[in-house]
C-alpha positions in Angstrom: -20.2 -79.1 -56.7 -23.6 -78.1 -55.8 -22.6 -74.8 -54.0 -20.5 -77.2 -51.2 -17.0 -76.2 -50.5 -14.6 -78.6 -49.4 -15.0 -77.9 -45.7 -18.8 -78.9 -46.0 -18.2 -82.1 -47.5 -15.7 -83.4 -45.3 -18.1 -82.4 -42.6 -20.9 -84.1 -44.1 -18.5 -87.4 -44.8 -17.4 -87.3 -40.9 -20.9 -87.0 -39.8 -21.9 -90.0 -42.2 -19.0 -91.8 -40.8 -19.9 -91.4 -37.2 -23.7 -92.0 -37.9 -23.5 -94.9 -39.9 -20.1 -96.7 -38.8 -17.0 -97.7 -40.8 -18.7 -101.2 -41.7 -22.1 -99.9 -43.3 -20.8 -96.9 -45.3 -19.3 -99.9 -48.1 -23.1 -101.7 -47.7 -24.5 -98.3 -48.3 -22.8 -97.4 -51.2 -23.1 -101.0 -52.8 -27.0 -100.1 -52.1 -26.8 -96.9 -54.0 -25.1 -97.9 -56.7 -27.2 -100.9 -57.6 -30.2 -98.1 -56.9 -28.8 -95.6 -59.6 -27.8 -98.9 -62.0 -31.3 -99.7 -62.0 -32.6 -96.5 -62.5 -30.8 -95.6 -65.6 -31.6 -99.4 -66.8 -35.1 -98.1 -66.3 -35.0 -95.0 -68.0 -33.0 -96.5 -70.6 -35.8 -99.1 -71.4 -38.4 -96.0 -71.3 -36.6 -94.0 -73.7 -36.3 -97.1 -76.0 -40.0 -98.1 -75.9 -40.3 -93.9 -76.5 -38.3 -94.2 -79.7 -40.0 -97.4 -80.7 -43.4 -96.5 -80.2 -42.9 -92.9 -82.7 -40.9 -95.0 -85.4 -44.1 -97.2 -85.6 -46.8 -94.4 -85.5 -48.0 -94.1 -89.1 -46.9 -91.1 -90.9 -49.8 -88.7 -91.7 -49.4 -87.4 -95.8 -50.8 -83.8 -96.7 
């Protein structure tokens, strides 16, 4: 996963921990995960409009 063993990422999770406390890390991740939602919600939309906008175009004829 992204060249991090599993020594690293426990690290990294500890340090989280202790910088963030027990309470926030749930707050955090709620935060992040209602960040990503609305990203793909957003890129969804985009590709949609994408796909709408070249169905519509008129064809060209030779």
């Amino acid at each position: 996963m992204f060249g991090v063993g599993s020594g690293e990422l426990v690290l990294i999770l500890l340090v989280i921990l202790v910088l963030f406390g027990a309470k926030k890390i749930p707050e955090l991740a709620r935060g992040l995960g209602k960040g990503v939602k609305e990203f793909k919600k957003a890129q969804s939309d985009l590709e949609d409009e994408f796909h709408k906008a070249t169905d519509d175009s008129p064809k060209k004829e030779k």
